[in-house]
C-alpha positions as CSV (number, residue, x, y, z in Angstrom):
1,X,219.4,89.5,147.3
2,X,218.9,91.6,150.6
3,X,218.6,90.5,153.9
4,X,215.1,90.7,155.2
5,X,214.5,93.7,157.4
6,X,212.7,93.7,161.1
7,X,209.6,95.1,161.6
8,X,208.5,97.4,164.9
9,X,205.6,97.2,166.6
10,X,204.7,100.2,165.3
11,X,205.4,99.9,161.7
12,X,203.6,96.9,161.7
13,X,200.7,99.2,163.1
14,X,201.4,101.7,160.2
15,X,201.8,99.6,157.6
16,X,198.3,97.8,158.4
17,X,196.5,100.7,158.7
18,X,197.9,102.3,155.4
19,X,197.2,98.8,153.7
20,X,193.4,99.0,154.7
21,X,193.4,103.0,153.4
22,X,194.4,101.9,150.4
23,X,192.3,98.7,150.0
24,X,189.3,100.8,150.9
25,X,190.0,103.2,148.5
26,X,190.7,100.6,145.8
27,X,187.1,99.2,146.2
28,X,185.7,102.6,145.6
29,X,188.0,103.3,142.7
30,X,186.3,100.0,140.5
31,X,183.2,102.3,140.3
32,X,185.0,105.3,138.8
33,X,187.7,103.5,136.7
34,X,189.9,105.7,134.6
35,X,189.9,103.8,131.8
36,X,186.5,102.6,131.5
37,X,184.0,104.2,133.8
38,X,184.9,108.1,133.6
39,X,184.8,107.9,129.6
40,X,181.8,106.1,129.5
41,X,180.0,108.5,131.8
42,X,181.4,111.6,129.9
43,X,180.1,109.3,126.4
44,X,176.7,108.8,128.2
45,X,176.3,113.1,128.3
46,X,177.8,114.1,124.9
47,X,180.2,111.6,123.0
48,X,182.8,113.7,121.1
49,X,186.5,112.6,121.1
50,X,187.6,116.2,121.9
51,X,186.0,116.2,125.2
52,X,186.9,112.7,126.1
53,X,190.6,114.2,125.2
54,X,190.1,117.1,128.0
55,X,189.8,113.6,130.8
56,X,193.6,113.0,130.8
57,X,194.6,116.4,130.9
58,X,192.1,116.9,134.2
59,X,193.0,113.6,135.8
60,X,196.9,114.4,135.6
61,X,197.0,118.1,135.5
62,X,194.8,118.0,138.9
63,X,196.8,115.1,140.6
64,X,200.1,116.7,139.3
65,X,200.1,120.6,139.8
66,X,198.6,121.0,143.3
67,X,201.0,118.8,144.7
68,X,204.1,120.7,143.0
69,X,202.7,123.4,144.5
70,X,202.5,122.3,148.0
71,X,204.8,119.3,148.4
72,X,207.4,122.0,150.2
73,X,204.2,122.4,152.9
74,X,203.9,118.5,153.7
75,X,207.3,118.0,153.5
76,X,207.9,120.2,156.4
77,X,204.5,119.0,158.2
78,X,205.5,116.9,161.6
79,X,202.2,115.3,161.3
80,X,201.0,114.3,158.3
81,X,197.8,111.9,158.6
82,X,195.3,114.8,159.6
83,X,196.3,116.0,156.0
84,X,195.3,112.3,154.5
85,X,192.1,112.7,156.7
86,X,191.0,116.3,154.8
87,X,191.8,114.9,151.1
88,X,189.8,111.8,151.5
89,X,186.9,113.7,152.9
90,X,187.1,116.3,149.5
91,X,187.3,113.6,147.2
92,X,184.1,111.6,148.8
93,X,182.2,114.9,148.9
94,X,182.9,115.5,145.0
95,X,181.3,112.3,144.1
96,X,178.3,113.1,146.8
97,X,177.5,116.5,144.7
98,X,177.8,114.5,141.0
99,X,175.8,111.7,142.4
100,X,173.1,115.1,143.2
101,X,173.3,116.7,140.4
102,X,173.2,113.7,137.7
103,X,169.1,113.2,137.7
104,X,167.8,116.7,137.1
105,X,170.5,117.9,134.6
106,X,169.9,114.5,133.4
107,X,168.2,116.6,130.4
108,X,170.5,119.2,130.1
109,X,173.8,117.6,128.0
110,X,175.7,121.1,128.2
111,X,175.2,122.0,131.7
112,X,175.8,118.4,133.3
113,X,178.9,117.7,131.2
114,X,180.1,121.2,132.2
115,X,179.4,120.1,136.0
116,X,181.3,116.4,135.5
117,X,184.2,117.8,133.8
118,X,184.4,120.6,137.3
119,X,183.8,118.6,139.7
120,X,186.0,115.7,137.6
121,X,189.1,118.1,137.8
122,X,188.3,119.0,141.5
123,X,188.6,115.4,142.8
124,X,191.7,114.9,140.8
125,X,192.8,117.7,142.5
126,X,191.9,116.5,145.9
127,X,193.3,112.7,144.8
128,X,196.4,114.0,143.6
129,X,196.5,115.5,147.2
130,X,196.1,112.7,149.1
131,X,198.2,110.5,147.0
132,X,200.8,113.0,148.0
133,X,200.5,113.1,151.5
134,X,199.7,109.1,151.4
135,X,203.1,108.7,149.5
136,X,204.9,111.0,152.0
137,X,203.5,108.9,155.3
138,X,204.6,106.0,153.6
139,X,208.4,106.8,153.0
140,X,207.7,107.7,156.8
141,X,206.4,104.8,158.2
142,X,207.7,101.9,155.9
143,X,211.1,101.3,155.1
144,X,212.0,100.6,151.2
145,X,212.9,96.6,152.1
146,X,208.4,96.4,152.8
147,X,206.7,98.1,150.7
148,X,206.9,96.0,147.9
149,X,204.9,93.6,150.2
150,X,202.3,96.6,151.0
151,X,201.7,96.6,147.1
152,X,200.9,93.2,146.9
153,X,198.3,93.5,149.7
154,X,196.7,96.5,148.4
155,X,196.8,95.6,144.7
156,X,195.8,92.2,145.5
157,X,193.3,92.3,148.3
158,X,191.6,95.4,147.4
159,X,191.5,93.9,144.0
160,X,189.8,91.0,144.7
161,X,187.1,92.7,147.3
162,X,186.5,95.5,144.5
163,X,185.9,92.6,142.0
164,X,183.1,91.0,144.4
165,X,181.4,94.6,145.0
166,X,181.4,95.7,141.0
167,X,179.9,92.2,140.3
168,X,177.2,92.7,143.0
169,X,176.6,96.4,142.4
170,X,178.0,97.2,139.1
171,X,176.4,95.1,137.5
172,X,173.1,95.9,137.8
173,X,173.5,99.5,138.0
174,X,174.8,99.8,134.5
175,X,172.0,97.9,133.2
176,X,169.6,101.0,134.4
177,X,168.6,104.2,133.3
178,X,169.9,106.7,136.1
179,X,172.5,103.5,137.3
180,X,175.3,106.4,137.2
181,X,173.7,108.2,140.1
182,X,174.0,104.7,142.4
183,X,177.2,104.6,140.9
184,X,178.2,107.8,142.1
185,X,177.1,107.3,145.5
186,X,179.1,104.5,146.4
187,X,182.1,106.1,145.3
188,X,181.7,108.8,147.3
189,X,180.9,106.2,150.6
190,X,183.7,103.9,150.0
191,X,186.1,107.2,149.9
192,X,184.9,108.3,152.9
193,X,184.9,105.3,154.6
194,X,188.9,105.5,153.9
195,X,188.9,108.5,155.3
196,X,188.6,107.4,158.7
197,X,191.3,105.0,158.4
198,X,194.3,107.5,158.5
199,X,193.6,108.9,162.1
200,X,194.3,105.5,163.4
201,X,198.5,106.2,162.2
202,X,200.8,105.8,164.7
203,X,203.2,109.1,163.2
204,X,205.5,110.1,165.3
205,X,206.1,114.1,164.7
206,X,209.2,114.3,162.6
207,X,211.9,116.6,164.2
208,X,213.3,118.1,161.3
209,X,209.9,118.9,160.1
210,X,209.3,120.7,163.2
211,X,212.4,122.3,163.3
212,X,212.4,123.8,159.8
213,X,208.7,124.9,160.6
214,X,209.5,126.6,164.0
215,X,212.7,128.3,161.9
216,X,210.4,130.4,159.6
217,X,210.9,127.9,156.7
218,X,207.4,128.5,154.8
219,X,204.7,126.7,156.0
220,X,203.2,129.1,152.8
221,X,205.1,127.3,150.4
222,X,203.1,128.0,147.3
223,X,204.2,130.8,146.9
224,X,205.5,130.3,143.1
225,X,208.9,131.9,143.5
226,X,210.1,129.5,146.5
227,X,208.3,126.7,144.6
228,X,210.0,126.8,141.7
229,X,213.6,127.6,143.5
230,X,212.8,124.1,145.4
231,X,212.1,122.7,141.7
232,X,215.0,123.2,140.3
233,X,217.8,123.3,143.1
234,X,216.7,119.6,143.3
235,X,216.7,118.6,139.4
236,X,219.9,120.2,138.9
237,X,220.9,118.1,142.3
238,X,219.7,114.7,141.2
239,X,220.0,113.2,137.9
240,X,218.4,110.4,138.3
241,X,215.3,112.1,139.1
242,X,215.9,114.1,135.9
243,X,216.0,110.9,134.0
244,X,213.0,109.4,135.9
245,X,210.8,112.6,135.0
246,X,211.8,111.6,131.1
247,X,210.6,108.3,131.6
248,X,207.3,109.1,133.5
249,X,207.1,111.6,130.8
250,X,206.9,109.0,128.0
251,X,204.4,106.9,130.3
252,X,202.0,109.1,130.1
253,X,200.8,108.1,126.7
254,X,199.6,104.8,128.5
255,X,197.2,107.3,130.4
256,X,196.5,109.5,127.5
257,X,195.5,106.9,125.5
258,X,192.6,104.8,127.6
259,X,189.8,106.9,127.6
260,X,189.7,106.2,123.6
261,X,190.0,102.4,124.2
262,X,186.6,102.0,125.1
263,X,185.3,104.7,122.4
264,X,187.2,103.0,120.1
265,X,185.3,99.2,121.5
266,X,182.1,100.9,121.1
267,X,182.3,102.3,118.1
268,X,184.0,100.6,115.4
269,X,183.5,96.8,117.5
270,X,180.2,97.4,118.7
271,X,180.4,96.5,121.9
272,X,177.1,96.5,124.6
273,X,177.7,98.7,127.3
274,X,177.7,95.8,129.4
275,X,181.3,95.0,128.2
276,X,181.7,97.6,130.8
277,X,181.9,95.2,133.9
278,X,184.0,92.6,131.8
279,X,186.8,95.0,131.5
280,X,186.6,96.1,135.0
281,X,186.7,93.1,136.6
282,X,189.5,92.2,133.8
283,X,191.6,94.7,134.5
284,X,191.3,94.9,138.8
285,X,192.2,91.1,138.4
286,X,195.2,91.7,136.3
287,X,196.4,94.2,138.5
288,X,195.7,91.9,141.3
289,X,197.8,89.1,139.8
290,X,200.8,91.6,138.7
291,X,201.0,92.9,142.3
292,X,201.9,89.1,143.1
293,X,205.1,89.4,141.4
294,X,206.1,93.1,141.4
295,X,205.8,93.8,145.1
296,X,208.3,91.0,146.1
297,X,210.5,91.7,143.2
298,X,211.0,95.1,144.3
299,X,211.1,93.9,147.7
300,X,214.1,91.0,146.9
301,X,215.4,92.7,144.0
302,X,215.0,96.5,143.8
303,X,212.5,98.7,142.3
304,X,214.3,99.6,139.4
305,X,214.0,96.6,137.4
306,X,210.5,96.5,138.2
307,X,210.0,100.0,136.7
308,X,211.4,98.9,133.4
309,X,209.6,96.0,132.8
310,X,206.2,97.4,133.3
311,X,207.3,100.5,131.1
312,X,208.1,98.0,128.2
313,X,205.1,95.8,128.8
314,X,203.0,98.9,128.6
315,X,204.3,99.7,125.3
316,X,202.8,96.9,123.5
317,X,198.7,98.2,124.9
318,X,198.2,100.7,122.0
319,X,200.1,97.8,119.6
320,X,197.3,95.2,120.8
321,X,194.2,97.1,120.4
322,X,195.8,98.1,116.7
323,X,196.1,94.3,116.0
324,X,192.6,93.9,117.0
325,X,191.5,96.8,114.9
326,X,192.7,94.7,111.9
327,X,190.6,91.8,113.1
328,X,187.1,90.7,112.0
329,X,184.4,92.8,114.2
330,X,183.1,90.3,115.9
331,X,186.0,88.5,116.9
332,X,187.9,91.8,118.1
333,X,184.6,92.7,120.3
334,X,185.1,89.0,121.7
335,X,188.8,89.6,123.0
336,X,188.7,93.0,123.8
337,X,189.1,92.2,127.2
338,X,193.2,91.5,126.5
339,X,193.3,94.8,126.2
340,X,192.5,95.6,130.0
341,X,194.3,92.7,131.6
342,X,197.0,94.6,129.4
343,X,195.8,97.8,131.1
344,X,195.8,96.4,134.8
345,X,199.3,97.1,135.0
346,X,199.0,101.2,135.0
347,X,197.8,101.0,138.7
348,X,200.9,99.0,139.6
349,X,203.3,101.4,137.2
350,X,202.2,104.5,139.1
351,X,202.8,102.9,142.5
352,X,206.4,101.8,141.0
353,X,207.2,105.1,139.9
354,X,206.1,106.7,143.2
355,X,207.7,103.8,145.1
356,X,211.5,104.3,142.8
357,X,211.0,108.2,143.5
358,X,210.9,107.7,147.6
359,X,214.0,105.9,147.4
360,X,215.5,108.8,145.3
361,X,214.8,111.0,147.8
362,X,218.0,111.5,150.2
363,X,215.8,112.7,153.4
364,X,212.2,111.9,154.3
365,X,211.2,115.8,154.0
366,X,212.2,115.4,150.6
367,X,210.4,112.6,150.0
368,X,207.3,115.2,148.7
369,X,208.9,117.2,146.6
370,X,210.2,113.7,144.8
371,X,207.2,112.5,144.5
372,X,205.7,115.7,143.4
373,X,208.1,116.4,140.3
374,X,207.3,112.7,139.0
375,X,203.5,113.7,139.0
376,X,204.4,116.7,137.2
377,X,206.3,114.7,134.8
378,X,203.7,112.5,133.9
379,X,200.8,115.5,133.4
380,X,203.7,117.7,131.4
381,X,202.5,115.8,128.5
382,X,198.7,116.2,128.9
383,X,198.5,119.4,127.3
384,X,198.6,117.5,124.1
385,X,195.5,115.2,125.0
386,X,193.3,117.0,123.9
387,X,195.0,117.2,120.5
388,X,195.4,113.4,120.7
389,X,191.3,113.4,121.2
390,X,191.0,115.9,118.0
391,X,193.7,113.4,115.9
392,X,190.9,110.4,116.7
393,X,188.4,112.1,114.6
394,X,190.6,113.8,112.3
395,X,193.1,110.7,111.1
396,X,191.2,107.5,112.7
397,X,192.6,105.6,116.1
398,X,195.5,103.0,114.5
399,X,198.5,106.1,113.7
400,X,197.6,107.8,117.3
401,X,198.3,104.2,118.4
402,X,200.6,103.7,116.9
403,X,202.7,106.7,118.2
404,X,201.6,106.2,121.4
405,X,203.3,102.8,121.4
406,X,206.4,104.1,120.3
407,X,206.9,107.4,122.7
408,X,206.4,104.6,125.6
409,X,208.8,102.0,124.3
410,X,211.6,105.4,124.5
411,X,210.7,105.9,127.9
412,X,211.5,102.0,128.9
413,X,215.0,102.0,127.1
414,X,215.6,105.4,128.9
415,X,214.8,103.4,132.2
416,X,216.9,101.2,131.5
417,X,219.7,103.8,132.1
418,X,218.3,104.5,135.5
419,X,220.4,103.8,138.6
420,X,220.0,101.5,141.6
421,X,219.1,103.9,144.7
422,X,219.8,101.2,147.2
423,X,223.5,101.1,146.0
424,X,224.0,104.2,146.4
């Protein structure tokens, strides 16, 4: 077990402010869930299991590819937070023009799913972004020993505060006719309220960062020949981040497979689309509650461990809603809701995987490009969702499930094989 680590002054500052970023963000993310809200909205313009299947692919292709392509550029930033600042503000503003454009395309299915699904992969895009540069400042400003304790107080505080506004808001706006558009709005405040939060960092300008900039070291580092270079000199450099690409890899079928949890719910369980708030506030208190004992078991004990376990646990999701599949009707539509306190711990996965990935990462400018090939990892995959979305209506949801549990449970015994970074 480690010895506790002192705190600064001004990583105390940091870590505060970072913790309220991500808290704020958390409350407006119950409004937009993944795995319940985003399908249902799609479902509420045209339900077809194809286009539910494109979701995935837009969610991780846009929070995975833009960062490969620029992780090189923040990496060699000296100041990052103005770059937290600009993605914040882009993700609020894509969830100002949805909440616009919902009401008079209202009666035009084609033409509003064709604007959700743009401005859907645009704000992944801009998320994937700031979880980037967010990441990034956090390897900066908090050392590995803390931030197991940063997860806890985002998971669990911003769980509990986005539980109290989805029951006071949520609510209600789901039970009316154009409740999406409210919906929309308040995402789009809550994100950028966050956005304010980041200029109040206390960075200092990171010297090698400066130095590589002033050298001529490409502040254009999207260009695709010097991106893929820095790819693969850094694979071929690290197995362990070779390994940890094959397990986020295998994850991915956790993400791949919500948006046809609640499809599935609705229609072979018949559930109301009140269920809606249930699962929500199910699965933000779950994630909550796991945050309790991941954050200081990463802190105490390292993150590895941590990673594995929630890869395994994962694995038995697609295995549950199967089981309840096999259930009376009735009685499956009743427990549903295991399902997403199941689900509550893919917030708390990503975070671990993002969190193992930093400590990979032998210098802080690298700590981008880490995080940056696990995203990529985990949207590799996606090309196959919407193949996963035709499988639904082509062979039923049980054998997509069914594989789906399987490919995760190889990516927890591959973790298993994973090393230690703080031994190293």
């Amino acid at each position: 077990m480690s010895e506790p680590i002192a705190r600064g002054p001004r990583e105390v500052r940091n870590t505060l402010c970072l913790e309220l970023y991500h808290v704020i963000v958390r409350i407006g993310w119950i409004f937009k869930t993944e795995t319940i809200i985003m399908p249902a909205v799609l479902d509420a313009v045209v339900d077809s299991g194809t286009l539910r299947g494109f979701l995935p692919v837009l969610n991780r292709g846009g929070q995975s590819l833009p960062p490969l392509f620029v992780a090189g550029a923040v990496g060699r930033r000296p100041i990052k937070k103005w770059s937290l600042v600009a993605a914040a503000v882009a993700k609020a503003a894509c969830f100002a023009l949805l909440a616009c454009a919902w009401t008079p395309l209202r009666n035009q299915p084609a033409l509003l799913a064709a604007v959700f699904l743009v401005l859907y992969a645009t704000f992944s895009g801009c998320n994937g972004l700031s979880q980037l540069v967010a990441a990034a400042l956090q390897g900066k400003l908090i050392a590995p020993g803390h931030r197991g304790r940063s997860l806890v107080v985002n998971a669990a505080v911003g769980s509990t505060l986005a539980i109290i506004a989805a029951i006071l808001l949520l609510r209600p706006w789901l039970a009316e006719p154009d409740g999406f558009t409210k919906i929309f709005a308040v995402t789009a405040a809550f994100f950028a309220l966050a956005a304010i939060v980041p200029a109040f960092l206390d960075e200092p300008p990171d010297a090698s960062a400066a130095h590589a900039m002033a050298a001529g070291e490409s502040g254009l580092s999207a260009h695709f020949s010097q991106a893929v270079a820095e790819w693969r000199h850094t694979l071929m450099a690290d197995r362990a981040l070779v390994r940890l690409a094959v397990v986020a890899a295998c994850f991915s079928g956790v993400i791949m497979l919500f948006p046809h949890y609640q499809a599935f719910a609705r229609d072979r369980l018949g559930t109301p689309l009140m269920s809606l708030l249930t699962w929500v506030v199910v699965q933000n208190l779950s994630t909550g509650c796991v945050s309790l004992v991941a954050g200081p078991t990463a802190d105490r004990r390292g993150t590895r461990i941590v990673l594995i376990w929630l890869v395994a646990l994962s694995s038995l999701v697609p295995l549950v809603v199967t089981g309840l599949s096999l259930a009376p009707h009735a009685l499956a539509a009743d427990w549903f809701w295991i399902v997403y306190l199941m689900l509550g711990l893919n917030p708390i996965s990503l975070q671990i995987f993002t969190n193992y990935a930093l400590e990979l990462a032998p210098r802080p400018r690298d700590h981008a490009r880490y995080v940056s090939i696990v995203g990529a990892a985990l949207a590799a995959p996606f090309v196959f969702s919407p193949l996963v979305g035709w499988a639904v209506d082509a062979v039923g949801f049980r054998p997509v499930f069914l594989v789906g549990a399987a490919v995760i449970a190889t990516g927890s015994a591959v973790a298993t094989g994973l090393p230690e970074p703080r031994r190293r």
